[in-house]
Backbone as CSV, one residue per row, in Angstrom:
resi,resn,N_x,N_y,N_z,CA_x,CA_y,CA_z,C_x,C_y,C_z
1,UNK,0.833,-1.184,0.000,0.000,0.000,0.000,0.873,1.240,0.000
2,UNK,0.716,2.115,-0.922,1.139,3.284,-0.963,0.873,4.630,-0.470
3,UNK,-0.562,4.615,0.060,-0.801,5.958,0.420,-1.969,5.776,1.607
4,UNK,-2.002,6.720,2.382,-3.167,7.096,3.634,-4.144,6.448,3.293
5,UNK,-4.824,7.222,2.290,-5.780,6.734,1.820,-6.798,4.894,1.568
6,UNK,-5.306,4.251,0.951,-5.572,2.919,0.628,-5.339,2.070,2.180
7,UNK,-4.812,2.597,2.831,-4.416,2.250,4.066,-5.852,2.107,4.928
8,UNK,-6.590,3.620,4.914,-7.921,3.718,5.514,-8.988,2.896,4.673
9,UNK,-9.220,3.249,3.486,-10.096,2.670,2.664,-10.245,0.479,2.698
10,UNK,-8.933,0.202,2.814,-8.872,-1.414,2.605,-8.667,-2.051,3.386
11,UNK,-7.577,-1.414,4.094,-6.412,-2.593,5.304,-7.319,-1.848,6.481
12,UNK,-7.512,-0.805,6.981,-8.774,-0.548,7.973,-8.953,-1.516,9.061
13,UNK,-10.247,-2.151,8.417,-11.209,-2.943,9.200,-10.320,-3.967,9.575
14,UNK,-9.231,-4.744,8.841,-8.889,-5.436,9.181,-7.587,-5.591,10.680
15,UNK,-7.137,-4.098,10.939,-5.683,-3.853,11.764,-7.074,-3.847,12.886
16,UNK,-5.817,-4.339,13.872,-5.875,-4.051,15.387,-5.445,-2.850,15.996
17,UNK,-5.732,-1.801,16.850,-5.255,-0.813,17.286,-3.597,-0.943,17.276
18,UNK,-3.173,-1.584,17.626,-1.603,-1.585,17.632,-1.383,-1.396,16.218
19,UNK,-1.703,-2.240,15.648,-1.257,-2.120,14.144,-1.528,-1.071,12.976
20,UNK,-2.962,-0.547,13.763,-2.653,0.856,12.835,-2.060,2.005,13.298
21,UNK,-1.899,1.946,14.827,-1.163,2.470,15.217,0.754,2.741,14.815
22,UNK,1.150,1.137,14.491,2.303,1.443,13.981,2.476,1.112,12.241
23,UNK,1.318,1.562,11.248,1.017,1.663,10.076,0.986,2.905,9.977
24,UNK,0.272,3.716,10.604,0.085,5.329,10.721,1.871,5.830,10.934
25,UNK,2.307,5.488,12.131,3.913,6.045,12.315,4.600,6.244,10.612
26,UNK,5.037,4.809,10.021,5.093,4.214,9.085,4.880,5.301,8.058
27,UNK,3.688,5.332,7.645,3.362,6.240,6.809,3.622,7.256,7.076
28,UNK,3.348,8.283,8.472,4.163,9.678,8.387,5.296,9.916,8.309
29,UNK,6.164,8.780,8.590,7.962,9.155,8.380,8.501,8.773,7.173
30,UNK,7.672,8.077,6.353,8.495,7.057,5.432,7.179,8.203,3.999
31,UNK,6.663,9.522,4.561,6.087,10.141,3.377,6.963,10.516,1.893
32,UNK,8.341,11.158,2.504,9.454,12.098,1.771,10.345,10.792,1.662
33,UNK,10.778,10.106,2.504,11.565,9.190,2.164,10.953,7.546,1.581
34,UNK,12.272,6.801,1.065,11.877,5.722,0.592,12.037,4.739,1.938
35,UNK,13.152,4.737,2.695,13.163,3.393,3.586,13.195,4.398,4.721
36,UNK,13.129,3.696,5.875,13.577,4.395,7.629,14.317,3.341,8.071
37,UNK,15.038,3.178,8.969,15.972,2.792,10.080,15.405,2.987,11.406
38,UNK,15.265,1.559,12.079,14.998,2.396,13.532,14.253,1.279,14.346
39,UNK,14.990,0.822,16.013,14.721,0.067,16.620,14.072,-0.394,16.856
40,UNK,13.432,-1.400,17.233,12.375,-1.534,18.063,11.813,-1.017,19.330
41,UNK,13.131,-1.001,19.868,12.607,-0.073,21.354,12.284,1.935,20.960
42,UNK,12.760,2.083,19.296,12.095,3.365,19.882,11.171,3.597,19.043
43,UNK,10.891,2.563,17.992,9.662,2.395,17.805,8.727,2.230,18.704
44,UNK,8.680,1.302,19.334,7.936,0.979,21.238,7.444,2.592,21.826
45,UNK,8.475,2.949,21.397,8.551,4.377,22.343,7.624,5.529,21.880
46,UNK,7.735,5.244,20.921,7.098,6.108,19.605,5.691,5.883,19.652
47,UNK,5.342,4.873,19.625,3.709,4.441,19.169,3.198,4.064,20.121
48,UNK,3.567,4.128,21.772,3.046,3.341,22.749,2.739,2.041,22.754
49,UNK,3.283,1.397,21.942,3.082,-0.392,21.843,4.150,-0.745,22.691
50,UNK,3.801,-1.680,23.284,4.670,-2.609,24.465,5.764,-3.051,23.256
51,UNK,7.480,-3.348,23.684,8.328,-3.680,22.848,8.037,-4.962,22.287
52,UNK,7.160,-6.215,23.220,7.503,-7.795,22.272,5.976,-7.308,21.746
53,UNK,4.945,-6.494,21.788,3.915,-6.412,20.691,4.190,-5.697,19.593
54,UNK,5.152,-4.708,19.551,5.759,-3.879,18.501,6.470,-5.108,17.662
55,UNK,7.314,-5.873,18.482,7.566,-7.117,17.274,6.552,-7.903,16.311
56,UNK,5.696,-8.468,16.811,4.595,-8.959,16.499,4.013,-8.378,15.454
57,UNK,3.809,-6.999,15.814,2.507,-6.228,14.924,3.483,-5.854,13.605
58,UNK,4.831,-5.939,13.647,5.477,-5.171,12.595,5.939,-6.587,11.867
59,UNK,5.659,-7.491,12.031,5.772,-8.859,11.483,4.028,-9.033,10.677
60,UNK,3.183,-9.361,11.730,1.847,-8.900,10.843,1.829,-7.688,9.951
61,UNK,2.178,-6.654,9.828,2.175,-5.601,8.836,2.743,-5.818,7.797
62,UNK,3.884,-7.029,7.714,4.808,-7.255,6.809,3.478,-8.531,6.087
63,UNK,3.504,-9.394,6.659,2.532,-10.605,6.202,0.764,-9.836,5.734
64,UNK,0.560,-8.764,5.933,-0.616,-7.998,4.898,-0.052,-7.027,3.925
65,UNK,1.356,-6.983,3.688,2.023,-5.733,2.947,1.570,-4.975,3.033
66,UNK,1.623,-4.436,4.061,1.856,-2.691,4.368,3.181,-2.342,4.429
67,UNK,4.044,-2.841,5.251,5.051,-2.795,4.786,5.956,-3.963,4.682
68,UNK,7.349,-3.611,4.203,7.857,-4.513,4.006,9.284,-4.322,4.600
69,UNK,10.293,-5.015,5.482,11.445,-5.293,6.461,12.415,-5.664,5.862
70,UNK,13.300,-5.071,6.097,14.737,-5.820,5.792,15.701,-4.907,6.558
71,UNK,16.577,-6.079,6.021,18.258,-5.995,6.490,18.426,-5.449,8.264
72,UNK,18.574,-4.516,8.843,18.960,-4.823,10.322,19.939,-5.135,11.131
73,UNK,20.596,-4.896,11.985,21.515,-5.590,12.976,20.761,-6.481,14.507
74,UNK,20.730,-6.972,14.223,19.095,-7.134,15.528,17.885,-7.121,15.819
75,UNK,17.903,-5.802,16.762,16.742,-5.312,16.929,16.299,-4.094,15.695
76,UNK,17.302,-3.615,15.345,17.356,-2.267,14.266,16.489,-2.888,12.687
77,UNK,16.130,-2.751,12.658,15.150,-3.078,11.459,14.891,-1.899,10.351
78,UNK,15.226,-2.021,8.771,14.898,-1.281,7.951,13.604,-1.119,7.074
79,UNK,12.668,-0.508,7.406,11.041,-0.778,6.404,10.924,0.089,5.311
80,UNK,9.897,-0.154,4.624,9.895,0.694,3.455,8.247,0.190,3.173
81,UNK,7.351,1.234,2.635,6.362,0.961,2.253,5.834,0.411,0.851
């Protein structure tokens, strides 16, 4: 999914508060740019999701393509929409 819009309109009904919660982040940082960088814990920090549900939900986001993960040292994870 590429834009706000298709985000609200389709994938919607289907996210859990956490998950559109860290779909929304997602989309406002990653507007101007193509990929982001950036932990899990300050993702956690960022979206108020507990750190092992921030794992979870950003694994489900990947398995409905919203977005998509790579490369990383760890916890550091690179997404891109």
């Amino acid at each position: 999914m590429r834009n706000l819009n298709q985000l609200v309109d389709n994938a919607l009904p289907g996210l859990t508060g956490a998950e559109f919660k860290l779909a929304a982040y997602f989309y406002r940082h990653l507007q101007r740019l193509p990929t982001m960088t950036i932990r899990i814990t300050d993702l956690s920090r960022a979206t108020g999701v507990s750190e092992r549900q921030t794992q979870s939900v950003v694994k489900a986001l990947a398995s409905k393509s919203i977005v998509e993960i790579s490369g990383g040292s760890g916890r550091t994870l690179t997404y891109r929409l």
